[in-house]
N, C-alpha and C positions, 0 to 999 in steps of 0.2 A: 747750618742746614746744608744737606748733599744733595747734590741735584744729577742727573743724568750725567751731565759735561764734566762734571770733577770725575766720576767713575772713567770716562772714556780719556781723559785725559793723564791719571792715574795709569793707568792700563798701557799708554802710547811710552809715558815715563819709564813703568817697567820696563815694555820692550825694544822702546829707543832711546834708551838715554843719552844717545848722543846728537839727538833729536830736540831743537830748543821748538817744546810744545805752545810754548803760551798764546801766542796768537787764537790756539782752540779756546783756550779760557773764556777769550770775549767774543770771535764770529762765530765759533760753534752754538753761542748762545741767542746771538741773532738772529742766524739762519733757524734756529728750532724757534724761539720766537715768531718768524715771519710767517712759519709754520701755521702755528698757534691762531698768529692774527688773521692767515687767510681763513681758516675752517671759520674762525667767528664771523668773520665779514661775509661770508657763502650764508651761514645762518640769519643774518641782519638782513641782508639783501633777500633775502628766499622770504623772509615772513612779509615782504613787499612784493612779492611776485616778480623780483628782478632777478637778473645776472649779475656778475661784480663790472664787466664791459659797459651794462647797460647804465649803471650806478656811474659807472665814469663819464659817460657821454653826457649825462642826465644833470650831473650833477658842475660840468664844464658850462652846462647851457645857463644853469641858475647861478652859477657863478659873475655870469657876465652881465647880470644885470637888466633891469628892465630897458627892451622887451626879450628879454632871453634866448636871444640867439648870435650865432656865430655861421661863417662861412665857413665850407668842409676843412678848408685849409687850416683856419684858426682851429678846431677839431682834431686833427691832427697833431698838431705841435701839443696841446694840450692831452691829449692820450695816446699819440707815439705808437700808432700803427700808419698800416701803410693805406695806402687812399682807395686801393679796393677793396681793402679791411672795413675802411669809414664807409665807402658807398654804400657795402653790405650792410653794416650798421644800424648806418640812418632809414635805408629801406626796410629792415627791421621793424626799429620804433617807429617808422610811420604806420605801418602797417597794424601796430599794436597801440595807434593814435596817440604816441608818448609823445612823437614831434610832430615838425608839421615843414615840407619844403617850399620856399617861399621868390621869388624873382628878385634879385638883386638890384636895386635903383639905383646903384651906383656901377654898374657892371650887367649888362644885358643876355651875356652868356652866363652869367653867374646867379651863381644860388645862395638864399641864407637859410639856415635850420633854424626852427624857432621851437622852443618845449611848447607843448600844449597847456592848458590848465589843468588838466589829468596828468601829465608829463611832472610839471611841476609841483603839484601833490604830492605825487610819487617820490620823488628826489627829496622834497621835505621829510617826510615820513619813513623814509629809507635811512636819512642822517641822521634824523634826531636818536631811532634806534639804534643805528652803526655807534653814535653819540655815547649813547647811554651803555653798550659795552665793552665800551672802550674806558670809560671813566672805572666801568668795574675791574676792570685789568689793570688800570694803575692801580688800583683803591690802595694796597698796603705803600705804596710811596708819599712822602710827605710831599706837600707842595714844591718844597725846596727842591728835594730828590726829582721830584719830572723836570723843576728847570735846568739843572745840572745835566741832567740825563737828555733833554732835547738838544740842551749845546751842546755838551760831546757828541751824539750821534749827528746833526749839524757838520760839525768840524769833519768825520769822517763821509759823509755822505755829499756834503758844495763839491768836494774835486771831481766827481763823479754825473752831477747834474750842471756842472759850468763846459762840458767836453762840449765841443762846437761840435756844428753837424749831427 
């Protein structure tokens, strides 16, 4: 089977062949992949009435376990904008009762974000679907083939997620 990326890299061979292509073989295929996953994720998210930012925030909260919240800061590290990116954010889903800002008991000037029970719904309802399209985009890989294919992609992607700072 021919896909887009053999064409394009075919075509690079013609006209560089002094050009060593292969690297396009496998990130040409990713980056059009990531493509792929984001249009699906924009659709997953949108049949929930969400963002893909708000699916991250949302779904960092319910991560963290009961009672589901996190200080802006934990926030951050976890979705990797900057803190007036988060401000904005959270003032957002507050507003849209997804969260809820809360007084820090251990920290007087500090704040904790907490998901709502609509917040958390939401984020439920958002992943199971995300979930469920996601399984359909592996479907033709065998079990084995997603395990091999999350370690390899693993191996290239830790050097990249261990970068300090």
């Amino acid at each position: 089977m021919e896909d887009e990326v053999d064409r394009l890299v075919a075509a690079w061979r013609r006209e560089r062949p002094d050009l060593d292509v292969e690297p396009l073989e496998v990130l040409s295929r990713v980056s059009r992949l990531a493509r792929h996953l984001d249009r699906a994720r924009r659709l997953a998210f949108a049949e929930h009435s969400l963002e893909p930012w708000e699916f991250d925030v949302l779904t960092a909260l319910r991560r963290a376990g009961t009672p589901y919240q996190l200080s802006p800061g934990q926030l951050l590290t976890q979705t990797l904008v900057t803190s007036g990116t988060m401000t904005n954010r959270i003032d957002r889903l507050t507003k849209k009762g997804l969260v809820e800002r809360l007084p820090d008991p251990s920290d007087r000037r500090g704040v904790l974000v907490r998901l709502t029970p609509e917040g958390q719904d939401r984020a439920d309802q958002a992943l199971a679907g995300l979930l469920a399209q996601e399984r359909a985009i592996l479907a033709e890989l065998s079990h084995a083939q997603r395990a091999e294919l999350a370690a390899l992609l693993r191996q290239l992607t830790a050097p990249f997620d261990n970068i300090p700072g």
